[in-house]
N, C-alpha and C positions, 0 to 999 in steps of 0.2 A: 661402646660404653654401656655400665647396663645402668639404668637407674632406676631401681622400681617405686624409691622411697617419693617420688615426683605424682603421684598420679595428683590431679587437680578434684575438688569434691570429695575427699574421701579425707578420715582420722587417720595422718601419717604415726603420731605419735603411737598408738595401740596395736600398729600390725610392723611398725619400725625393728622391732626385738627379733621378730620371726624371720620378717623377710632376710634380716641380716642373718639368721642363724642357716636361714634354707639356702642362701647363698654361697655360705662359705661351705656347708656339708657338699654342695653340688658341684663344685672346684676343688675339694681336697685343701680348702686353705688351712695351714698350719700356724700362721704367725702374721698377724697385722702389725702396722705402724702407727703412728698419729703426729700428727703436727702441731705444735700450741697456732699458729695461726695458716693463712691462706696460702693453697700452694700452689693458684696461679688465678687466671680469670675463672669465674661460677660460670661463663657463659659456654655453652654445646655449641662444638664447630657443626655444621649443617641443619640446626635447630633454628640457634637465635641467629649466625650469621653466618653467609655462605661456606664451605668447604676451600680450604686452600689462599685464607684470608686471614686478616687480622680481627679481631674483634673490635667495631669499633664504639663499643660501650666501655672499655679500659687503654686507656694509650696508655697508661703504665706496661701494660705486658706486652706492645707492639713488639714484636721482632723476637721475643724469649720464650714462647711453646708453640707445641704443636710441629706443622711443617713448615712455619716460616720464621722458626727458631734460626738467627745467625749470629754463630759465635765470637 
């Protein structure tokens, strides 16, 4: 996952425009999406909580992304 817009100490809002434009020119993106709200847990699997886990800051999303999605 990339996340550039996360760096801690720095004006996200001021360099947010570019980095999303140098993003999408560096991938060839042709067409984004958007969600009116959340499209699952804000939390990074091997960041905030181990790899191959649930997160457990939302038991709402237990079991429904990632790899421990069961349908």
């Amino acid at each position: 996952m990339h996340t550039p817009l996360t760096r801690r100490g720095q004006s996200v809002t001021r360099r947010a425009p570019q980095q999303t434009k140098d993003f999408f020119l560096q991938y060839g993106v042709k067409s984004v999406a958007i969600s009116e709200g959340n499209m699952g847990c804000p939390h990074e699997e091997g960041l905030d909580f181990p790899h191959g886990e649930d997160c457990p800051f939302c038991p709402f999303w237990k079991g429904k992304q990632g790899r421990n999605r069961r349908d």
